[in-house]
C-alpha positions as CSV (number, residue, x, y, z in Angstrom):
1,X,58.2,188.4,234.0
2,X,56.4,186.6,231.3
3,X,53.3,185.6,233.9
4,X,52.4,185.6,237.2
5,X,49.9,183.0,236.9
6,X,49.4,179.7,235.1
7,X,45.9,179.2,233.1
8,X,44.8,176.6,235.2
9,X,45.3,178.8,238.0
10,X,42.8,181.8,238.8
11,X,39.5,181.3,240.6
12,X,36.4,183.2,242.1
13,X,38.7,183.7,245.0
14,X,41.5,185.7,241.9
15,X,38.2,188.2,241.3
16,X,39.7,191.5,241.1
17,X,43.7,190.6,240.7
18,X,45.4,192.2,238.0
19,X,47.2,189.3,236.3
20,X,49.8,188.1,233.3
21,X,49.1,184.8,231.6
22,X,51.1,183.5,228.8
23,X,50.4,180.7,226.5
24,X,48.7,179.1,223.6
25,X,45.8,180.4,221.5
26,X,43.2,177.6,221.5
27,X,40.0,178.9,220.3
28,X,38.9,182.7,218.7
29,X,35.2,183.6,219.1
30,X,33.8,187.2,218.2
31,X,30.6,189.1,219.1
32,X,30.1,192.1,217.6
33,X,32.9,194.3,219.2
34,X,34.3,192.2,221.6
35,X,36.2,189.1,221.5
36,X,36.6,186.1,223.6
37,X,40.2,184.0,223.1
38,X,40.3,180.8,225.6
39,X,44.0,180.9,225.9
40,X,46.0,177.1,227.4
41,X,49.0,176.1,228.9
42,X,49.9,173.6,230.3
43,X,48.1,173.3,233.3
44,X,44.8,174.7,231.6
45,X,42.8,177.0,229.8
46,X,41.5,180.4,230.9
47,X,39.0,182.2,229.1
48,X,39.9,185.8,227.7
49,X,38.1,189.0,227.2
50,X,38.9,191.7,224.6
51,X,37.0,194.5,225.0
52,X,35.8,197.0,222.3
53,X,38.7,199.3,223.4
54,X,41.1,197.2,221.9
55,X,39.6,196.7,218.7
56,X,41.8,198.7,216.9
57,X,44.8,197.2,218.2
58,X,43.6,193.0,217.4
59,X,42.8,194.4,214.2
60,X,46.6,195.8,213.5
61,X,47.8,192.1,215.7
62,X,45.0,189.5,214.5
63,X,45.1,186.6,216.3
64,X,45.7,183.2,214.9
65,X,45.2,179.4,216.6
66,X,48.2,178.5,218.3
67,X,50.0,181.6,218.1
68,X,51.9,183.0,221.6
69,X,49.8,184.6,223.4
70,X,51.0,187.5,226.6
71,X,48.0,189.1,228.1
72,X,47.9,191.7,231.4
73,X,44.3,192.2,232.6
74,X,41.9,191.9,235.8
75,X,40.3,188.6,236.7
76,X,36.5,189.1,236.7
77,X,33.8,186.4,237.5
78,X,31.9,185.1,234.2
79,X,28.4,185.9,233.5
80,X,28.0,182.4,231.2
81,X,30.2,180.5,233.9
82,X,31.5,177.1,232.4
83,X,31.3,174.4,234.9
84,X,33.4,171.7,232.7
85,X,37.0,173.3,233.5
86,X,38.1,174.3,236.9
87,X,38.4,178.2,235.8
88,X,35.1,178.2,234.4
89,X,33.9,180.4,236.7
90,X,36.1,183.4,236.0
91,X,38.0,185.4,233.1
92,X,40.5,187.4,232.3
93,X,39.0,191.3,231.0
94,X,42.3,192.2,228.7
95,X,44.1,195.6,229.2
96,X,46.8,194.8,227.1
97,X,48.2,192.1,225.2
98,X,51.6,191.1,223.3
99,X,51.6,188.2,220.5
100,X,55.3,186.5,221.6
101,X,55.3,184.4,218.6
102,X,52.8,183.2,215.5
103,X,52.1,180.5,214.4
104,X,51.0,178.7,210.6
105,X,47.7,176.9,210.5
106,X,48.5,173.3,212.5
107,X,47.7,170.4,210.4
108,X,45.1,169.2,212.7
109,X,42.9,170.8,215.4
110,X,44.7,170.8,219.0
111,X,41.5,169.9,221.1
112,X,40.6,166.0,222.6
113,X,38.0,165.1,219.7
114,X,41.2,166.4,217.1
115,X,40.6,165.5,213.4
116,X,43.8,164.5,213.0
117,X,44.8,161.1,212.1
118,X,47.3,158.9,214.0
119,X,49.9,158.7,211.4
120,X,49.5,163.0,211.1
121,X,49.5,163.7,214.7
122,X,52.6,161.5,214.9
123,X,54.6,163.2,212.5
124,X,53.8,166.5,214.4
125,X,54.2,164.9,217.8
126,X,55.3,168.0,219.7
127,X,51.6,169.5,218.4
128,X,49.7,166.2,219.7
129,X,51.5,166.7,223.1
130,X,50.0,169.9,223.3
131,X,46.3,168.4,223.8
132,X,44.8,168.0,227.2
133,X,44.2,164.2,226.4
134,X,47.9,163.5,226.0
135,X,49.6,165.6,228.8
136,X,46.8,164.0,231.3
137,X,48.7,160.4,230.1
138,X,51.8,161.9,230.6
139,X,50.9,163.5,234.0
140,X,49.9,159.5,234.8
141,X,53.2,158.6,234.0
142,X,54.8,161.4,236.1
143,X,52.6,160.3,238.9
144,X,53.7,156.5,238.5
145,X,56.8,157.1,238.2
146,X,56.7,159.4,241.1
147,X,54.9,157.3,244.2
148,X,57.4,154.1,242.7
149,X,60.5,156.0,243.4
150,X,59.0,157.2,247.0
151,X,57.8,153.2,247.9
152,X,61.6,152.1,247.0
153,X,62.9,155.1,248.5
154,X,61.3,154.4,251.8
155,X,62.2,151.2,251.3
156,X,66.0,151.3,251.4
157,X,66.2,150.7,247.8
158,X,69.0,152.4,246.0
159,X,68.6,153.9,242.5
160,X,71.7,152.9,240.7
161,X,72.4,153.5,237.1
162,X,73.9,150.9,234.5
163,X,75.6,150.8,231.1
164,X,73.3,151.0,227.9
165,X,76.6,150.2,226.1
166,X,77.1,146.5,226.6
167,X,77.7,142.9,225.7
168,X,75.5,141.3,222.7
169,X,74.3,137.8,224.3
170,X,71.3,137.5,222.2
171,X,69.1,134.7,224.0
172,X,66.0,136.1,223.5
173,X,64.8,139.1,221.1
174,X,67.8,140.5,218.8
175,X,70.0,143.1,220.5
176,X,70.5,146.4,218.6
177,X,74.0,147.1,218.1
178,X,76.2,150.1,218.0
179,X,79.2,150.1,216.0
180,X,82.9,150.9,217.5
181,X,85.0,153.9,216.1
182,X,87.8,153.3,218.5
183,X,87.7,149.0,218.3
184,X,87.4,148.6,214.4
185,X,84.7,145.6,213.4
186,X,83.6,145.7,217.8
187,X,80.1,146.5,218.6
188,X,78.5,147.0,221.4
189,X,74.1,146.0,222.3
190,X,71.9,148.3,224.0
191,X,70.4,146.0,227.0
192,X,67.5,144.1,226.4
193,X,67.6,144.4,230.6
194,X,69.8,145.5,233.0
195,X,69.8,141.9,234.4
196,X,73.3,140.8,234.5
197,X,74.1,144.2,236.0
198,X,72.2,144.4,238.7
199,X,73.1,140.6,239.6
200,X,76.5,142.0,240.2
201,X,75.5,144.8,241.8
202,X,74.1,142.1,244.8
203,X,77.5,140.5,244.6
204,X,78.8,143.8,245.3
205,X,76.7,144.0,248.5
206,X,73.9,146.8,247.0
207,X,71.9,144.7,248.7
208,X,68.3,146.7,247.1
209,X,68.9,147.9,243.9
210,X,66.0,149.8,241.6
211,X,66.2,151.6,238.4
212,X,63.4,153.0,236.1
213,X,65.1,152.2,233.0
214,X,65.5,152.0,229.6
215,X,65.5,149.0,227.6
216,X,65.7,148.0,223.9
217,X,64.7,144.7,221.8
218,X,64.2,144.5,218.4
219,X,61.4,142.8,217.6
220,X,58.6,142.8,215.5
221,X,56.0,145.7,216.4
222,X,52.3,146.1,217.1
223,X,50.3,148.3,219.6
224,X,51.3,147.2,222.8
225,X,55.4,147.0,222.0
226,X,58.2,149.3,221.7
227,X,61.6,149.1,220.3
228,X,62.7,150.9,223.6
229,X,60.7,150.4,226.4
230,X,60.9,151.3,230.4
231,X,60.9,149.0,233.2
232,X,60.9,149.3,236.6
233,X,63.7,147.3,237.5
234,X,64.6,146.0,241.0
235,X,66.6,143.2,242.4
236,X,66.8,142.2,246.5
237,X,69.6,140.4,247.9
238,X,69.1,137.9,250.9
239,X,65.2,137.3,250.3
240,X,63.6,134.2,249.1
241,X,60.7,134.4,246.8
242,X,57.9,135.4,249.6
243,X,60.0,138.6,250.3
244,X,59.5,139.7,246.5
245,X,56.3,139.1,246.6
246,X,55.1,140.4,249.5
247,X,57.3,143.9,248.8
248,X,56.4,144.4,245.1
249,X,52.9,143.6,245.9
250,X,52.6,146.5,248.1
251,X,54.6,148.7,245.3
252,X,51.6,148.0,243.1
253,X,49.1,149.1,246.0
254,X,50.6,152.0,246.7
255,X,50.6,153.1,242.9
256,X,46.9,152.5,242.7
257,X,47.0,154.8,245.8
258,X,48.6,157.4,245.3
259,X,48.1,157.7,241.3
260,X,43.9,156.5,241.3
261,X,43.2,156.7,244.6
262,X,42.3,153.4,245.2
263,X,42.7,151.3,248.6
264,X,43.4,147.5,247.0
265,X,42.8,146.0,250.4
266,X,41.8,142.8,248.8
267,X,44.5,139.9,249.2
268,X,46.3,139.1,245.9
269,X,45.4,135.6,244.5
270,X,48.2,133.3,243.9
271,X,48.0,130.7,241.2
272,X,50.2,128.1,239.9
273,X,51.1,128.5,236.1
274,X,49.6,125.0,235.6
275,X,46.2,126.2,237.0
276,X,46.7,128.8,234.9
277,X,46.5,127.1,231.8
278,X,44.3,124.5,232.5
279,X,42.0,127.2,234.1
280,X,42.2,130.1,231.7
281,X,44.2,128.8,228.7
282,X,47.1,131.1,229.6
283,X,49.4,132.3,232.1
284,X,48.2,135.6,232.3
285,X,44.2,135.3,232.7
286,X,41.6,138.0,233.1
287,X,40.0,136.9,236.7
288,X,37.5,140.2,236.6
289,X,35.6,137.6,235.5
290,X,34.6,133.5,235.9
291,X,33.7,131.9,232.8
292,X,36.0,129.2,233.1
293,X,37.4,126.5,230.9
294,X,35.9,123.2,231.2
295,X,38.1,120.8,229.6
296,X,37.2,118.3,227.7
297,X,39.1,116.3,226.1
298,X,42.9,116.8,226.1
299,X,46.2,115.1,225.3
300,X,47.1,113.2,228.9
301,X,50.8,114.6,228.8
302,X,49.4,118.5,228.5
303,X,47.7,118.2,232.3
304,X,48.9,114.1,234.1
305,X,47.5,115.0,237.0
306,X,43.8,115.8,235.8
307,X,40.5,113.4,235.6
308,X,39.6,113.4,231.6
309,X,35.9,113.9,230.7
310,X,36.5,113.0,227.1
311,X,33.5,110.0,228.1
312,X,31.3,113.3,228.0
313,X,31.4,113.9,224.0
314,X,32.8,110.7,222.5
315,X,31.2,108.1,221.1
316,X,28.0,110.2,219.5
317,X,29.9,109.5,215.7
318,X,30.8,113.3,215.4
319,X,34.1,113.1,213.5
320,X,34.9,117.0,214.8
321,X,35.2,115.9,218.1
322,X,36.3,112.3,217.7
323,X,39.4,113.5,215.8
324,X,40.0,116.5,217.9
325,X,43.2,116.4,220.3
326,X,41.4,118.8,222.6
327,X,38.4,119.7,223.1
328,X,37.2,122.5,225.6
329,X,34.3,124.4,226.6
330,X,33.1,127.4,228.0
331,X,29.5,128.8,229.2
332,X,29.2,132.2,229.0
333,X,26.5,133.8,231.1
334,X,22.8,135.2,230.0
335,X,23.7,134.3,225.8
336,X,21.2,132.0,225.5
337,X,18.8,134.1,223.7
338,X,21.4,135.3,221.2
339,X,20.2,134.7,217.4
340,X,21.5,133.1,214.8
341,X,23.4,136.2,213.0
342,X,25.0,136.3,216.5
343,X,26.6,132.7,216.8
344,X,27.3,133.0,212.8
345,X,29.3,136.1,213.4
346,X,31.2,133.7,216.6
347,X,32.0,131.2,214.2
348,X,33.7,133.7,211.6
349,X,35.6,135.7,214.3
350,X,37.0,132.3,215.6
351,X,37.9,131.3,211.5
352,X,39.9,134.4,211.9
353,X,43.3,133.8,211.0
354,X,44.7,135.3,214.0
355,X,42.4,132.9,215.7
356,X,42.5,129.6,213.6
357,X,39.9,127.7,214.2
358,X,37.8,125.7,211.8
359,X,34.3,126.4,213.3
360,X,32.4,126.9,216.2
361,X,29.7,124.5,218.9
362,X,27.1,126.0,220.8
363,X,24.4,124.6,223.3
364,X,21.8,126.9,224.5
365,X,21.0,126.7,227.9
366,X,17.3,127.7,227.9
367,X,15.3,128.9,231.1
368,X,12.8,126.5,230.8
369,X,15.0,123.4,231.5
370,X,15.4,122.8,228.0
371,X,18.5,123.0,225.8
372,X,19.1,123.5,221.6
373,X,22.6,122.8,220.3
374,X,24.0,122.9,216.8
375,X,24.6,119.5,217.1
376,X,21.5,117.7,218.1
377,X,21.7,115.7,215.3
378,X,24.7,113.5,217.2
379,X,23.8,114.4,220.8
380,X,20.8,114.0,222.6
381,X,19.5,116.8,225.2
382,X,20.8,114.4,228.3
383,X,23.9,114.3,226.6
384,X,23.8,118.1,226.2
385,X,22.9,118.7,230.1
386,X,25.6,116.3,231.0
387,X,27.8,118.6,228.9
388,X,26.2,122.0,230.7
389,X,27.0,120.4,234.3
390,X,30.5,119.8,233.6
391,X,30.7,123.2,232.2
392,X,28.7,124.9,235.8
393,X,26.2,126.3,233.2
394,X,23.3,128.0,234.1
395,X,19.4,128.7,232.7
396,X,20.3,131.5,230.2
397,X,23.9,130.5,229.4
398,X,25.3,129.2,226.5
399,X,28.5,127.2,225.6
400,X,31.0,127.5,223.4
401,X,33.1,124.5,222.0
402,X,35.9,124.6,219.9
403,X,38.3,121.5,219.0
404,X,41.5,121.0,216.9
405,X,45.3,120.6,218.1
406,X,45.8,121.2,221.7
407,X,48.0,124.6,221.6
408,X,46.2,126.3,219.0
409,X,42.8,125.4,221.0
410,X,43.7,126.0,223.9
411,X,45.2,129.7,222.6
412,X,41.9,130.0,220.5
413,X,39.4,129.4,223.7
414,X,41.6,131.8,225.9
415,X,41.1,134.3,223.7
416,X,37.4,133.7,223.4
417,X,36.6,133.8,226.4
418,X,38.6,137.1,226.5
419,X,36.6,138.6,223.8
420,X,33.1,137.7,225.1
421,X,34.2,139.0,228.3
422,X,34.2,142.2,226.8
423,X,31.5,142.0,225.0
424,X,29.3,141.1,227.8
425,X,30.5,144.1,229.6
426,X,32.7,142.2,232.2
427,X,36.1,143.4,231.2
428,X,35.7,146.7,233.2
429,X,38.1,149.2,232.8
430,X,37.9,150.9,236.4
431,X,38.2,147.7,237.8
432,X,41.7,146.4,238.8
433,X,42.6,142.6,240.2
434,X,46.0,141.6,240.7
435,X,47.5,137.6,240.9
436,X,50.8,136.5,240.8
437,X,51.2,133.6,238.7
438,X,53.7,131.2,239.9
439,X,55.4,127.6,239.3
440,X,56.5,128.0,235.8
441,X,57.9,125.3,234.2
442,X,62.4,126.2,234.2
443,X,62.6,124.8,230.2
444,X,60.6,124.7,226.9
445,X,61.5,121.9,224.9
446,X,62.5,124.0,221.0
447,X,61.8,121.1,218.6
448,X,63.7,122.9,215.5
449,X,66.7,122.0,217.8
450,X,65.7,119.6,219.9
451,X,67.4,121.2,223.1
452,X,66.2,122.8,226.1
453,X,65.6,126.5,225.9
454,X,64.8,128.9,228.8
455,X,61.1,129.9,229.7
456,X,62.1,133.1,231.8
457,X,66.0,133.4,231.4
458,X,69.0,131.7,231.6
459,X,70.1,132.9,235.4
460,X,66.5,131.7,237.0
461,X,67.3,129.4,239.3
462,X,65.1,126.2,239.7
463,X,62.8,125.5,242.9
464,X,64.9,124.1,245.4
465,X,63.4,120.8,246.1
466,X,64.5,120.7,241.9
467,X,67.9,121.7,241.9
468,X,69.1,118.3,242.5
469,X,67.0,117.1,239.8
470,X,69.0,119.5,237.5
471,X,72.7,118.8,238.7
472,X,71.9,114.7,238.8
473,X,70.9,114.4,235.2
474,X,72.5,114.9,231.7
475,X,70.2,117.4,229.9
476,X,70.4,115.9,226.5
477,X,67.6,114.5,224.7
478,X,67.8,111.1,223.1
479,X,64.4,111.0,221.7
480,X,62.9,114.1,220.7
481,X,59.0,112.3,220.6
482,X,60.1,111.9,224.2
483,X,60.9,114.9,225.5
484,X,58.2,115.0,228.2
485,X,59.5,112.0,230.0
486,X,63.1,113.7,230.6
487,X,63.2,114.5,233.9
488,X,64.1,118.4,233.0
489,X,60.3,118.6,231.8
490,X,59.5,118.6,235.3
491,X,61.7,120.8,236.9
492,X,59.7,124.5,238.5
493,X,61.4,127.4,238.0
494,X,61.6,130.0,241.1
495,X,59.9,132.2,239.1
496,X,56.8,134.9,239.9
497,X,54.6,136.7,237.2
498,X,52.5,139.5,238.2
499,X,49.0,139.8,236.2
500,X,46.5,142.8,236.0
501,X,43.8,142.7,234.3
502,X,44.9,140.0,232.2
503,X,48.4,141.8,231.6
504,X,51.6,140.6,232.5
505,X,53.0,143.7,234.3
506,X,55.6,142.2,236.1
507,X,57.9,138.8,236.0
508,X,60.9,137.9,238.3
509,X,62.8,135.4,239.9
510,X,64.9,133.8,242.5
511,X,68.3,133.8,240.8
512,X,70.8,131.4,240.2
513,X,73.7,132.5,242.8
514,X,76.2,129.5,242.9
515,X,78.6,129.3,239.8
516,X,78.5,125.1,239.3
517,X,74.6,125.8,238.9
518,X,74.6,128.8,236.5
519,X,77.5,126.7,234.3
520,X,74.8,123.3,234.3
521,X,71.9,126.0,233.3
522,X,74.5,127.3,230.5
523,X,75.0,123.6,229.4
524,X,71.0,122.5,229.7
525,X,70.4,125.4,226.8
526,X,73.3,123.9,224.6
527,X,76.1,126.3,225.1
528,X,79.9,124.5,225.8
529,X,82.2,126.2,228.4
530,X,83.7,127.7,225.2
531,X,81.0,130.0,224.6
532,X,79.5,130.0,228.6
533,X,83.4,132.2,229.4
534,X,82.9,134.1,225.9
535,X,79.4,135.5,226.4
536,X,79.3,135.3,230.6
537,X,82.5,134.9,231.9
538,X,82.2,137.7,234.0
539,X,79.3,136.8,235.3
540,X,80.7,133.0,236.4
541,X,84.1,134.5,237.9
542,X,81.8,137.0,240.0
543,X,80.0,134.0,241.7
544,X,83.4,133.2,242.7
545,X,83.8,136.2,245.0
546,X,80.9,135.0,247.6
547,X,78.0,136.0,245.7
548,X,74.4,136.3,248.1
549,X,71.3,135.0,247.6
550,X,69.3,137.4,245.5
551,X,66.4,137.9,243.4
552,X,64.4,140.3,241.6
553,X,61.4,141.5,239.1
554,X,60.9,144.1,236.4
555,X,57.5,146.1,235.8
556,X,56.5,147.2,232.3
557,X,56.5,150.5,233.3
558,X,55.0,151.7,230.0
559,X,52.3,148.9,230.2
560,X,51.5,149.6,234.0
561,X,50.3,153.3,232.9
562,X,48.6,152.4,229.8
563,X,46.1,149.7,232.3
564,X,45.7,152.5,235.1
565,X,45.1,155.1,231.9
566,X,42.5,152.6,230.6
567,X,43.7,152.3,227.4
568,X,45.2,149.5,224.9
569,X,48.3,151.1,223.8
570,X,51.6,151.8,225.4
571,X,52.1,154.4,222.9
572,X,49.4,156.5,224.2
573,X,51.4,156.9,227.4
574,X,54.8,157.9,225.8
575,X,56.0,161.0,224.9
576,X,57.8,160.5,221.7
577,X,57.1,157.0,220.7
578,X,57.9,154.6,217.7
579,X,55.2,153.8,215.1
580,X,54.1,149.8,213.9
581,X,57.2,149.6,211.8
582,X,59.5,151.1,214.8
583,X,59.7,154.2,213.2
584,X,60.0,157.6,214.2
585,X,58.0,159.6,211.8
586,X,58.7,163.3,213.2
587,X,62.5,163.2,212.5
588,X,62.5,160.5,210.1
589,X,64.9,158.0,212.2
590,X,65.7,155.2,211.6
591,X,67.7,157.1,208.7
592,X,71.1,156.9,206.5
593,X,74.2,157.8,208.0
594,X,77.0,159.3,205.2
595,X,79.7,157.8,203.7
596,X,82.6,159.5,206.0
597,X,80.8,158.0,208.7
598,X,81.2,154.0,207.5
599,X,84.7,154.9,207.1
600,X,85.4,156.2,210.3
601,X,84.1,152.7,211.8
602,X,85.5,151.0,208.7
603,X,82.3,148.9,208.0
604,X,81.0,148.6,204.1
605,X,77.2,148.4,203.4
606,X,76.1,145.8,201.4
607,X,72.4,146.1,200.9
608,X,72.2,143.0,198.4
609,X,73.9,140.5,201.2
């Protein structure tokens, strides 16, 4: 027996057990003739005592960091007790002790506060893993992935496992593909989603259907992506789209639950996608906090049904705002007294290139009454309270305008109001809100090829008071400067987006289920029936067979842990995870493969094509 005990184990109540702990040597400190080793496992660190009586025998079997470490001793309450580790109050008085395996100096040191780079710790991954900051992510994960897999369980949900060697149908990212030995110049794709698969698993009468799954898309990288990813992936047969929600809803609750102990009692807010935008600037918004956007001035097609205030700002002879296709505004709370070094440093962050904007507009919205703009020269201070009441600024706030083309604006003021957020402290990271976002438009119009393309995917089926809008009409565009007035720009998808803390974690929908409806979807996004039997013929002929109403979602299962963990990066919550440039940097993948292998799949490498 290697140990009887774990070193995360032993308390007071251990005081006078004779016990064997193995594990990892973290820290070495000597005092005179005796020698204290705090020795960790996985499930924790207990501190060690070497008495004077075996002094000769460390010095014949010095200890090292990291090394293997078997000890057999008595537990024995400290003196100097440690109240930051749950066995601070105890150690471990060595009678004899075996060094299992060494270990060379690691690169960096193995504690939280390590001095090892991200790039270093990386490349020696299976070290990093051994610090208490990364197994507590991991034991998140765990613990996710655990009270999911009860909630479906419970739920009659049935985990059933599908093929990660498939079909390339590229519609959205680019699929990774895997050569053929045996079918010479075939290749499979690894799933971008299981989606097609678990549709057919509803027409086979699995009626609920989950899988915590794999998926792969290559794309380009940053912090928050993954060439392989996880989802939790789940698809319901017989529901509409209140069904979803009100079951995946309470999946999310009972995570936050069981994994932070948190009762979300709270009702989850609902809000259209157009609300969304014209709201927040995007259809995933941050609503931990108001600061709202107060439009402006706007392009009439972007929002038909709203009131435009452009009255507010023209007509003052400011070209900025007289040229501008939007305009928009928001106050942020208690910045009036911020100085000038402040607002400059506003107006550069915004020139950012990520950003894009050409400059920044404040009003200060004094205590006194009073307000100060870095326009007054074209607007008077009525003009500039007009401005704060449309905006529901207060004494002590100030706005922020920015103005240029409607998308980039709209993306730029989203993302302000995101950053001040923080800034200001409202962007909490213990606190969780959850909305679903709903109503999304079924099509984006892709001018390069002036055709219809799908916002979700190609088997979301449309609202059903717009399904007749969608069989009735012909789906070609005759003017592309026109493209709004085709009656397709109207049509809702049956679609649901769940936000957290201004993450998407989740997006679904009500599926397409009849086969004359998936084949007009097929021919809205420009493929003939040619290519409709070539990529999804299966798919069609199964709809065929008396396919049910269904519909689904899929979690970011990777992004859900990295919110609960309170941090910005998926990768933080994955054990052996890609770098920026989708690499794997502790066994050097992606890599070359040999010459004998291209023959055996008969494919010739031609670097210069």
């Amino acid at each position: 027996m290697f140990r009887s005990h774990t070193c995360g184990e032993l308390r007071l109540a251990d005081v006078k057990k004779i016990t064997t702990l193995a594990g990892w040597v973290q820290t070495i400190r000597k005092f005179g003739s005796i020698t204290f080793v705090d020795l960790r496992d996985r499930y924790g660190i207990t501190q060690l005592l070497f008495s004077e009586t075996l002094n000769e025998k460390l010095e014949a079997n010095p200890l090292g960091r990291e090394f293997v470490l078997q000890v057999t001793g008595v537990v024995n309450e400290r003196s100097n007790k440690n109240g930051n580790i749950p066995t601070g109050e105890i150690e471990i008085l060595v009678e004899d002790f075996s060094i299992l395996n060494k270990s060379i100096t690691p690169p960096f040191t193995i504690q939280d506060d390590t001095d090892g780079g991200d790039d270093l710790r990386m490349k020696y991954r299976y070290l990093d893993l051994r610090r208490q900051a990364v197994k507590k992510n991991l034991e998140l994960r765990y613990a996710v992935g655990r009270s999911t897999r009860n909630y479906l369980h419970e739920n009659q949900f049935m985990d059933i496992e599908t093929p990660f060697l498939i079909k390339s149908t590229p519609e959205g990212a680019r699929d990774f593909v895997v050569p053929s030995r045996m079918n010479a110049g075939q290749f499979y794709a690894l799933p971008q989603s299981p989606q097609t698969f678990k549709q057919l698993l509803m027409v086979s009468g699995y009626d609920r259907y989950y899988q915590i799954v794999k998926c792969f898309r290559d794309e380009d990288l940053r912090a928050d992506r993954q060439p392989e990813f996880t989802q939790i992936d789940c698809e319901m047969a017989f529901v509409e789209q209140e069904d979803i929600l009100n079951m995946f809803e309470q999946l999310i609750k009972r995570i936050f639950k069981d994994v932070k102990n948190i009762d979300y009692t709270d009702a989850v807010e609902r809000m259209t996608w157009e609300n969304a935008m014209w709201t927040y600037g995007n259809d995933k918004p941050d609503i931990r906090f108001e600061m709202k956007l107060c439009n402006l001035k706007f392009p009439q097609h972007t929002f038909p049904a709203k009131e435009n205030i452009s009255t507010l700002i023209s007509g003052a002879d400011f070209k900025v705002f007289d040229e501008a296709e939007t305009i928009i505004a928001i106050a942020a709370p208690g910045c009036s007294e911020y100085t000038r070094k402040q607002t400059d440093e506003l107006t550069e962050w915004v020139k950012r290139p990520q950003i894009g904007m050409k400059g920044l507009v404040y009003i200060k919205c004094n205590t006194d009454g009073s307000y100060k703009s870095s326009v007054d020269k074209f607007y008077s201070e009525e003009r500039l309270k007009e401005i704060a009441n449309a905006t529901n600024a207060q004494p002590g706030d100030m706005i922020f305008i920015l103005a240029g083309a409607e998308e980039r604006t709209r993306k730029a003021v989203s993302e302000l109001r995101l950053y001040l957020g923080q800034q200001l402290g409202l962007r909490k990271a213990e606190e969780f809100k959850l909305l679903w976002v709903l109503d999304f438009p079924l099509f984006e119009y892709a001018e390069d090829d002036n055709r219809w393309v799908a916002r979700h995917h190609p088997f979301t089926s449309p609202k059903p008071s717009d399904i007749e809008i969608m069989i009735n009409n012909n789906p070609v565009i005759e003017n592309a400067n026109e493209y709004l007035k085709h009656p397709y720009a109207t049509i809702k998808a049956n679609a649901y987006d769940m936000v957290l803390n201004g993450n998407e974690i989740g997006g679904g929908s009500i599926r397409i289920f009849q086969k004359e409806l998936q084949e007009k979807m097929f021919a809205a996004l420009g493929m003939d029936e040619h290519e409709q039997q070539h990529k999804f013929g299966f798919l069609l002929g199964a709809f065929e067979y008396g396919a049910p109403p269904h519909g689904g979602i899929a979690f970011g299962f990777d992004r859900l842990c990295s919110i609960l963990g309170g941090s910005e990066s998926i990768r933080d919550f994955i054990a052996f995870p890609k770098n920026n440039s989708g690499r794997d940097v502790m066994i050097d993948a992606p890599s070359t493969i040999d010459e004998k292998q291209f023959d055996e799949l008969q494919i010739k490498l031609d670097l210069k094509a």
